[in-house]
N, CA, C and O atoms as CSV, one atom per row, in Angstrom:
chain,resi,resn,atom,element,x,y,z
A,1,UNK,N,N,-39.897,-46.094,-139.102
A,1,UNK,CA,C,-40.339,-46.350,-140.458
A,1,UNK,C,C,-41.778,-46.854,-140.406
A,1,UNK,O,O,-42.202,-47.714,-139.633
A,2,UNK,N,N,-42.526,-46.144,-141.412
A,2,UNK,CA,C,-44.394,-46.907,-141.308
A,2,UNK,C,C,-43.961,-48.280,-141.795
A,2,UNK,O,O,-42.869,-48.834,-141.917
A,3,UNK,N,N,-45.268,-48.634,-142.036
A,3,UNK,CA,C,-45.774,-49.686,-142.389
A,3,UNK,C,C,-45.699,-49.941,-143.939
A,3,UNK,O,O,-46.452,-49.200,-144.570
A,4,UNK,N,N,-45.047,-50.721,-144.611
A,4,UNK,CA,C,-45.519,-51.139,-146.264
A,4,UNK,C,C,-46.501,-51.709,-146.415
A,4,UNK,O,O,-46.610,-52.800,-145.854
A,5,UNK,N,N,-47.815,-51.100,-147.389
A,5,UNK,CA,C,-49.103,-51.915,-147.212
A,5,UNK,C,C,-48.999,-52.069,-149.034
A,5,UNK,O,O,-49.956,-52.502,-149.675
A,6,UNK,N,N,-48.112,-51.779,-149.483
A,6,UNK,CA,C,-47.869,-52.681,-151.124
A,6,UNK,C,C,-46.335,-53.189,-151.287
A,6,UNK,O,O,-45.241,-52.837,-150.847
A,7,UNK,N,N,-46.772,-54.083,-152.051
A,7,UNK,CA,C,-45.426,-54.821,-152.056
A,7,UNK,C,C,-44.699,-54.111,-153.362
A,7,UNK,O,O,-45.418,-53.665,-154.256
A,8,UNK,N,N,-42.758,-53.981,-153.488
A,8,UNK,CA,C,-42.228,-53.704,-154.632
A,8,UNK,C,C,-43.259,-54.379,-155.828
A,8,UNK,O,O,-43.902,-53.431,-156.276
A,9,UNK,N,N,-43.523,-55.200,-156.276
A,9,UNK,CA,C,-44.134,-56.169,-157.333
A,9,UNK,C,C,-45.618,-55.508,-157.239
A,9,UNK,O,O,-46.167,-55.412,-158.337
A,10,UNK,N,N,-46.092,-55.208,-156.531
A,10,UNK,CA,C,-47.527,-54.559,-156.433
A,10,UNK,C,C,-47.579,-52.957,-156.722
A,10,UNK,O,O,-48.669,-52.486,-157.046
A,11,UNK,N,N,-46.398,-52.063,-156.613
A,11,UNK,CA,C,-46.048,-51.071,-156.709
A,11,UNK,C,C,-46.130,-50.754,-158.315
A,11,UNK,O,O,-46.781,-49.863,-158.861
A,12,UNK,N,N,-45.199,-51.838,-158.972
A,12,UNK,CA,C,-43.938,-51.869,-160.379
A,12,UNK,C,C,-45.694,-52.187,-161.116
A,12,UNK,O,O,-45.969,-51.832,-162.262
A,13,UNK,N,N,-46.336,-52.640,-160.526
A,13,UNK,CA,C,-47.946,-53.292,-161.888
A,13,UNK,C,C,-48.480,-52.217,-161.711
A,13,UNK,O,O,-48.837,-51.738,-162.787
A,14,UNK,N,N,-48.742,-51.512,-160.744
A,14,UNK,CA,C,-49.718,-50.130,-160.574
A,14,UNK,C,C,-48.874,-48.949,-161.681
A,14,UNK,O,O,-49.596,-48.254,-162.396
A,15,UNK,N,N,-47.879,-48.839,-161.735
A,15,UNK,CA,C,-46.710,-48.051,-162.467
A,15,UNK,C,C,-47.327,-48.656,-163.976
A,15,UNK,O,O,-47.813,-47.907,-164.824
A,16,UNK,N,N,-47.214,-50.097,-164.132
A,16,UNK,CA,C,-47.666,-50.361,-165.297
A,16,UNK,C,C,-49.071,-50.079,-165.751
A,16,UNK,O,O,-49.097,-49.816,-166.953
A,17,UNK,N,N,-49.947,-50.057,-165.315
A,17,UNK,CA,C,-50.980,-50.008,-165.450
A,17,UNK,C,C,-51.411,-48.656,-165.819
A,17,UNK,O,O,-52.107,-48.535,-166.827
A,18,UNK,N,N,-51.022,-47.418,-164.993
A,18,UNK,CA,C,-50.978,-46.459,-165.094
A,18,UNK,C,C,-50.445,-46.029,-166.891
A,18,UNK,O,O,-51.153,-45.537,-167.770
A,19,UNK,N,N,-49.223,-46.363,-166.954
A,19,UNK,CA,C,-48.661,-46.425,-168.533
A,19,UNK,C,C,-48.920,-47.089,-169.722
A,19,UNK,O,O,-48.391,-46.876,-170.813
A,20,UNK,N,N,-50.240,-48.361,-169.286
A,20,UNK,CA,C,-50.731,-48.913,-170.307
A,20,UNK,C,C,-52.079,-47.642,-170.390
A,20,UNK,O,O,-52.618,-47.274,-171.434
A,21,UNK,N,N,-52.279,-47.330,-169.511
A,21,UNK,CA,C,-53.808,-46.483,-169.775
A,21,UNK,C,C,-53.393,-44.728,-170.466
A,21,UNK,O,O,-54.228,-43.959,-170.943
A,22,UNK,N,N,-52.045,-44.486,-170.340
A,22,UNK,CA,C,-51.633,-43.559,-170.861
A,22,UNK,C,C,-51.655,-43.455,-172.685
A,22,UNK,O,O,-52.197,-42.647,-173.439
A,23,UNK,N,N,-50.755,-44.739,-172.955
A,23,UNK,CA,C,-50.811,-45.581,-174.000
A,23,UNK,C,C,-51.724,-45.487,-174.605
A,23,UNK,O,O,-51.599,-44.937,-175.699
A,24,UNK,N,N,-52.966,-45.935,-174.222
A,24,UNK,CA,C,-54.341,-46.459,-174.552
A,24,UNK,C,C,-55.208,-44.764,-174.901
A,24,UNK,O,O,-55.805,-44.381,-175.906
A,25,UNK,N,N,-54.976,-44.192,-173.809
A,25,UNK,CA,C,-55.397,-42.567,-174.264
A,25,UNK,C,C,-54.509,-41.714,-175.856
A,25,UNK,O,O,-54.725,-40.788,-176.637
A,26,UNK,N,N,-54.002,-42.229,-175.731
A,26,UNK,CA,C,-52.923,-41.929,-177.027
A,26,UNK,C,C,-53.253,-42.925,-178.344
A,26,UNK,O,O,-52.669,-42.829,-179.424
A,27,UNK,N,N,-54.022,-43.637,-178.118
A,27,UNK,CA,C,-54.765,-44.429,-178.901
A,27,UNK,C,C,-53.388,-44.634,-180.321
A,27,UNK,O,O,-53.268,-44.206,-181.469
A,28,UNK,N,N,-52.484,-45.615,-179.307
A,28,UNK,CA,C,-50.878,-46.250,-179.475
A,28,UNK,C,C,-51.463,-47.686,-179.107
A,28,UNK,O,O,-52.419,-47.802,-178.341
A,29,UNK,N,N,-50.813,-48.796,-179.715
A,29,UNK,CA,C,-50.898,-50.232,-179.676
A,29,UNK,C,C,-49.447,-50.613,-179.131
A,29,UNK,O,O,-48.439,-50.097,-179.613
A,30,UNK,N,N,-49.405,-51.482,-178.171
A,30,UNK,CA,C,-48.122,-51.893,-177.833
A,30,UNK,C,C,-46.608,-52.067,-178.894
A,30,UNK,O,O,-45.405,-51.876,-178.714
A,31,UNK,N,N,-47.354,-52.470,-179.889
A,31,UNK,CA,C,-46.122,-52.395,-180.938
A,31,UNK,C,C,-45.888,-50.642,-181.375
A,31,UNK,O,O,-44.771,-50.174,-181.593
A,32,UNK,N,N,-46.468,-50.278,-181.407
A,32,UNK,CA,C,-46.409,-48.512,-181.606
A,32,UNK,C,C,-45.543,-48.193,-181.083
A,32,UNK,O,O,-44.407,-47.959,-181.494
A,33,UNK,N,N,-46.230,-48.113,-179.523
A,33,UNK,CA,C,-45.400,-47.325,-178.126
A,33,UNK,C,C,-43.860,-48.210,-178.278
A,33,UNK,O,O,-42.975,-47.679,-177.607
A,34,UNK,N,N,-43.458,-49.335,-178.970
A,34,UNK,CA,C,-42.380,-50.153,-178.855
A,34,UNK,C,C,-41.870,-49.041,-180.244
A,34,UNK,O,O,-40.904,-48.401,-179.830
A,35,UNK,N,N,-42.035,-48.843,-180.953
A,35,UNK,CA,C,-41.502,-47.971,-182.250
A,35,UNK,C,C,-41.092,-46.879,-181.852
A,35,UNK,O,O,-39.925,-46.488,-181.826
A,36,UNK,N,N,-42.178,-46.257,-181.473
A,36,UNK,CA,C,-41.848,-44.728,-181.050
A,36,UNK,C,C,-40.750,-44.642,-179.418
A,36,UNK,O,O,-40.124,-43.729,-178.880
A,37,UNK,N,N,-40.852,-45.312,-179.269
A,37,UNK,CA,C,-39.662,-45.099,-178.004
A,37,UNK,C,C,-38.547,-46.256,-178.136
A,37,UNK,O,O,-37.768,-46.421,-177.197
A,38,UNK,N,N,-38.458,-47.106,-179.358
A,38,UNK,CA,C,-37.291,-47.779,-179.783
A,38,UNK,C,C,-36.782,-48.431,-177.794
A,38,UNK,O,O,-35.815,-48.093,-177.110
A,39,UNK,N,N,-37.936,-49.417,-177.465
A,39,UNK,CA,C,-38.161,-50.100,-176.744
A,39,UNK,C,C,-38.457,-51.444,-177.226
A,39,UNK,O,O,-39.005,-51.302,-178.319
A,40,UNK,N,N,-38.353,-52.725,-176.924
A,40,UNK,CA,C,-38.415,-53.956,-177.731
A,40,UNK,C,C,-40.124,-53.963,-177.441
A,40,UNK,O,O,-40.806,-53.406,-176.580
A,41,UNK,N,N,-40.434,-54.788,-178.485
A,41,UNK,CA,C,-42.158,-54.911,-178.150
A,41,UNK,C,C,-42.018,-55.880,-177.001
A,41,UNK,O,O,-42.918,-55.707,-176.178
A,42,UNK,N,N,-41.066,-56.971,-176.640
A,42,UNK,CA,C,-40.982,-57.876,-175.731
A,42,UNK,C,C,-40.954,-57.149,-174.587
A,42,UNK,O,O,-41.727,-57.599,-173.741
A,43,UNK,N,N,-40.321,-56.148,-174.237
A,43,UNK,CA,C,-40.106,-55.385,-172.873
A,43,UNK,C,C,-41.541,-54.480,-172.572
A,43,UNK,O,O,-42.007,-54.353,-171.440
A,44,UNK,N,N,-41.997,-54.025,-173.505
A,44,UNK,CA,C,-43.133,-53.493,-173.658
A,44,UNK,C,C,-44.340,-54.363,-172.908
A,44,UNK,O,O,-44.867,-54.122,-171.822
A,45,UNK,N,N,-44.550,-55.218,-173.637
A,45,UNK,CA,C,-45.447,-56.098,-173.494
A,45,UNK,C,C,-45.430,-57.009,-171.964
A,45,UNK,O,O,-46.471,-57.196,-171.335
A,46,UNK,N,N,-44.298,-57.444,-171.573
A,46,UNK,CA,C,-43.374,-57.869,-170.369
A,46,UNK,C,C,-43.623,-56.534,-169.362
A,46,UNK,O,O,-43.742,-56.711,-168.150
A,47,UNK,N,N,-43.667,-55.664,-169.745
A,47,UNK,CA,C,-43.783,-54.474,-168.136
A,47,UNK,C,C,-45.343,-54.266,-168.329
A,47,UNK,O,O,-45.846,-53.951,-167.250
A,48,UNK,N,N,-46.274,-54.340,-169.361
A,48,UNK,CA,C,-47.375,-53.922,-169.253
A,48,UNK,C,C,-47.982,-55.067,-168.313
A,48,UNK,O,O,-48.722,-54.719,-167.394
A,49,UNK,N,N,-47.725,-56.270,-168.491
A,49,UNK,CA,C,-48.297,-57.740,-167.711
A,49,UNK,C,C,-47.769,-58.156,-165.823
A,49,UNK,O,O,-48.276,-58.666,-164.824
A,50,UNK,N,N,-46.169,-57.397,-166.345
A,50,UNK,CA,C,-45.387,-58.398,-164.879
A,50,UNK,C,C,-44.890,-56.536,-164.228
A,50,UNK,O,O,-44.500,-56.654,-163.067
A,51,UNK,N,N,-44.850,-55.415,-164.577
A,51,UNK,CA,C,-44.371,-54.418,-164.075
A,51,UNK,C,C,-42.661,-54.351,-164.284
A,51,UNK,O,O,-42.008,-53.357,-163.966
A,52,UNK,N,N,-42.018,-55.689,-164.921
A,52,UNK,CA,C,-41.086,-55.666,-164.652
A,52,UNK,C,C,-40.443,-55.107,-165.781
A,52,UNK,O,O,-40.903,-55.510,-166.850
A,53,UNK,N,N,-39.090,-53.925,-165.890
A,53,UNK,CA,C,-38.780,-52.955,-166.849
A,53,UNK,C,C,-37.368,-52.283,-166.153
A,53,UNK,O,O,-37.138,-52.174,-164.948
A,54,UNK,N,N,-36.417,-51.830,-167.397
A,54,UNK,CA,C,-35.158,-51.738,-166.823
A,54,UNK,C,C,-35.567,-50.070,-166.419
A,54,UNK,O,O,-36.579,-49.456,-166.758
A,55,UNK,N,N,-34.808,-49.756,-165.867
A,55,UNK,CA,C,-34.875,-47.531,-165.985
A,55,UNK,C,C,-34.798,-47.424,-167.248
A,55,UNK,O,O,-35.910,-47.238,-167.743
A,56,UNK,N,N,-33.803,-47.469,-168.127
A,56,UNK,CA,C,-33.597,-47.033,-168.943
A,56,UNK,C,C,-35.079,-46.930,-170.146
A,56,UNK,O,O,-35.663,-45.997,-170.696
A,57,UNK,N,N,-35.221,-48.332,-170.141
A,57,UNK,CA,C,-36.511,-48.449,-170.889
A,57,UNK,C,C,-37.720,-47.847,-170.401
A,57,UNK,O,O,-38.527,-47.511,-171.268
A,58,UNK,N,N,-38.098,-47.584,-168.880
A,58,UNK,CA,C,-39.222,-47.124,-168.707
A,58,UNK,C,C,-38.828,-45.047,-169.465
A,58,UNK,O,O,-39.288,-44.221,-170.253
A,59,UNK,N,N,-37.879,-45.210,-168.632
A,59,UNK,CA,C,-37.563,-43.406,-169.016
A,59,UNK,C,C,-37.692,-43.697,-170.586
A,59,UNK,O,O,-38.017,-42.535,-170.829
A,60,UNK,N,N,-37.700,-44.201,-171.641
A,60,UNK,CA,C,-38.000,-44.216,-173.275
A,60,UNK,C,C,-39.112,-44.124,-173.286
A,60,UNK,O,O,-39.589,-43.449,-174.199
A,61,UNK,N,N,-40.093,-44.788,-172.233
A,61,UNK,CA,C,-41.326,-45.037,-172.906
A,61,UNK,C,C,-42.217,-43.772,-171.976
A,61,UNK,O,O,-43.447,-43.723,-172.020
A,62,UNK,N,N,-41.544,-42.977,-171.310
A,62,UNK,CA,C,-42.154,-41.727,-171.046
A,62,UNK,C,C,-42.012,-40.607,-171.617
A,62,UNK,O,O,-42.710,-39.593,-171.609
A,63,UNK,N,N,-40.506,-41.012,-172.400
A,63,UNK,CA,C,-40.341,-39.753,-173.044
A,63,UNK,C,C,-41.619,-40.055,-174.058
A,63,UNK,O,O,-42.593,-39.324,-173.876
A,64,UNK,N,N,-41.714,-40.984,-175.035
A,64,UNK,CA,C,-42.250,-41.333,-175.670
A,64,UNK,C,C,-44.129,-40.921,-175.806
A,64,UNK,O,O,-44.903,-40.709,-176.739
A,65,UNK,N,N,-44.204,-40.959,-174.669
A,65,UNK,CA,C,-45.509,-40.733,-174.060
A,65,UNK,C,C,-45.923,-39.361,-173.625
A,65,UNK,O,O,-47.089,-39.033,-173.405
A,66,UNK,N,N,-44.707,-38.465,-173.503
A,66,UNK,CA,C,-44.343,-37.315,-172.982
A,66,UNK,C,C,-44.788,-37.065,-171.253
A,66,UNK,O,O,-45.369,-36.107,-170.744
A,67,UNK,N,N,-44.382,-38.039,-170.769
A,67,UNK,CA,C,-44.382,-38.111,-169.595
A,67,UNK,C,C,-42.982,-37.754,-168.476
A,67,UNK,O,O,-43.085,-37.508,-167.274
A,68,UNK,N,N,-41.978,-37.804,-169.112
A,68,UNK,CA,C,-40.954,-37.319,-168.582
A,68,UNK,C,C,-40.752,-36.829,-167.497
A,68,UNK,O,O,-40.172,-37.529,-166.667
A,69,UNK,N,N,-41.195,-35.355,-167.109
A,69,UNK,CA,C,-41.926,-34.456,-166.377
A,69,UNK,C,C,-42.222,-35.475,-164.840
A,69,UNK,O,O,-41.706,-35.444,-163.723
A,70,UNK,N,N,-43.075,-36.148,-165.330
A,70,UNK,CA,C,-43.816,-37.179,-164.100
A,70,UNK,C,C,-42.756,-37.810,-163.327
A,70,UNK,O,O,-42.834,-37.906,-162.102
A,71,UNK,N,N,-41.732,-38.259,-164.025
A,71,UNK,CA,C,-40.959,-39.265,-164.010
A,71,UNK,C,C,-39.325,-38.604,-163.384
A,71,UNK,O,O,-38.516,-39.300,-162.771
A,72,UNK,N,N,-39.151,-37.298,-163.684
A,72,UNK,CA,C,-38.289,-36.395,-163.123
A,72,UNK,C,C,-38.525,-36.224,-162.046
A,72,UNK,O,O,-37.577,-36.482,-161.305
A,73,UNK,N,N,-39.647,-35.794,-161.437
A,73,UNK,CA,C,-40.089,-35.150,-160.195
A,73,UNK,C,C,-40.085,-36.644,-159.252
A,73,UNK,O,O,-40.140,-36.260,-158.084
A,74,UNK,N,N,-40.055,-37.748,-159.266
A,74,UNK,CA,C,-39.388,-39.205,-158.751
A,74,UNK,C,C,-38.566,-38.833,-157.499
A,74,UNK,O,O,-37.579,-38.118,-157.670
A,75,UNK,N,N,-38.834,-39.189,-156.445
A,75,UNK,CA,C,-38.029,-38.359,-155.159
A,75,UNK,C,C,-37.526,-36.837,-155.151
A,75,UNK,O,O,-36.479,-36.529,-154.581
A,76,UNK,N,N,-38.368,-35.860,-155.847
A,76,UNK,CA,C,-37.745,-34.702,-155.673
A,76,UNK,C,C,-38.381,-33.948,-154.279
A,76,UNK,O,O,-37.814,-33.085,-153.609
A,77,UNK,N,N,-39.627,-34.491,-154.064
A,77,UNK,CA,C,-39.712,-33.877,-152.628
A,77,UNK,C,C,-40.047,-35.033,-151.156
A,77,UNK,O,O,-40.974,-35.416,-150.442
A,78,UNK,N,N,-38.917,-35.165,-151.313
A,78,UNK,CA,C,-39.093,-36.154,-150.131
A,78,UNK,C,C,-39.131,-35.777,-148.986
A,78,UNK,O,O,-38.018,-35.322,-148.721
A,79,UNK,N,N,-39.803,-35.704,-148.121
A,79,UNK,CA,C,-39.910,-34.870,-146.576
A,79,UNK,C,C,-38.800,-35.209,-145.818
A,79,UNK,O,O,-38.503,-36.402,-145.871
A,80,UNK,N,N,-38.170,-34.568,-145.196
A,80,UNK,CA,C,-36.879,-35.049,-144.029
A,80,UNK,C,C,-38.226,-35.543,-142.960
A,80,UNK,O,O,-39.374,-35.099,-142.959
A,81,UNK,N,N,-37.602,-36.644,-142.057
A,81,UNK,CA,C,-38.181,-37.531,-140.960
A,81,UNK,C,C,-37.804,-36.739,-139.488
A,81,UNK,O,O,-38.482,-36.579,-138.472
A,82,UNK,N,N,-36.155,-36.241,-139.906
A,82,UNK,CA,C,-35.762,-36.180,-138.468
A,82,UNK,C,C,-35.098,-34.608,-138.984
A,82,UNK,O,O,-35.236,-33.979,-140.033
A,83,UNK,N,N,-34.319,-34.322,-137.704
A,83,UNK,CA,C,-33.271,-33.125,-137.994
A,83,UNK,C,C,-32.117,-33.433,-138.563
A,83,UNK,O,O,-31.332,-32.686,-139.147
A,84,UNK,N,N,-32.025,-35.033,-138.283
A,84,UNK,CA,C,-30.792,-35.636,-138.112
A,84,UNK,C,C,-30.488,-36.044,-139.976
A,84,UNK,O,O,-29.416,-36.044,-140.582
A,85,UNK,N,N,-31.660,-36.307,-140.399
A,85,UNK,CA,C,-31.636,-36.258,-141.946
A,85,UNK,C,C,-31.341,-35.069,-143.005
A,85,UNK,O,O,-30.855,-35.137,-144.135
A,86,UNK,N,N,-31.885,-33.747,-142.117
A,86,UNK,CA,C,-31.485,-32.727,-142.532
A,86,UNK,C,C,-29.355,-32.242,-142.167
A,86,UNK,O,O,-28.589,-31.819,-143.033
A,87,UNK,N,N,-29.101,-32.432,-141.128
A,87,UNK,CA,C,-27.500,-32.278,-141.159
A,87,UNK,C,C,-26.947,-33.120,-141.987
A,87,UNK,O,O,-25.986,-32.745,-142.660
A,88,UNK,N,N,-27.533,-34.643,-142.116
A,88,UNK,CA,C,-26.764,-35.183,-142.388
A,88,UNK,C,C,-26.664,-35.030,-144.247
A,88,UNK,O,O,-25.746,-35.401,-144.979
A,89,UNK,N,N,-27.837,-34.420,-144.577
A,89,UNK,CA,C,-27.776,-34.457,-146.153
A,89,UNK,C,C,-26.509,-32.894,-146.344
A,89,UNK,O,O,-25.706,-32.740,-147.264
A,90,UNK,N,N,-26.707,-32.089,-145.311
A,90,UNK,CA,C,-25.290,-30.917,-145.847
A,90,UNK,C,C,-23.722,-31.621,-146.222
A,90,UNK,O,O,-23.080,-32.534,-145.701
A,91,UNK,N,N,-23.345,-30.261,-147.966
A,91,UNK,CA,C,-22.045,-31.273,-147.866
A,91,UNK,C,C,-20.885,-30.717,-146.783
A,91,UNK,O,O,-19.854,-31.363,-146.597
């Protein structure tokens, strides 16, 4: 296994950050993006600052954003490491 050179918590703010600037291109105000994706403005506001956000709510606020797409493709190509990852994923 490499090396982790970001932490989960350093990961989850870059994620946020990314989705406040999405937001912001959409020229949407936090209470907006909380309307249109029937997300609390508290959770909103709470993942834009701390990264911290349930699935459920982030997947609202992409649909919302029409980001979806981005958010699907989420481990869809993950490289096998070994051979041994490849047998072992057959059912």
């Amino acid at each position: 296994m490499g090396f982790i050179w970001e932490t989960p918590e350093e990961i989850d703010l870059a994620i946020a950050r990314r989705l406040r600037g999405i937001r912001k291109r959409k020229h949407l105000t936090q209470r907006q993006l909380s309307e249109k994706s029937n997300v609390s403005f508290g959770s909103v506001k709470r993942f834009e600052g701390t990264g911290q956000i349930s699935l459920i709510s982030l997947t609202k606020l992409a649909a919302a954003l029409d980001c979806t797409e981005d958010l699907k493709r989420l481990f869809a190509d993950v490289k096998y490491l070994s051979i041994e990852e490849v047998i072992r994923e057959r059912p």
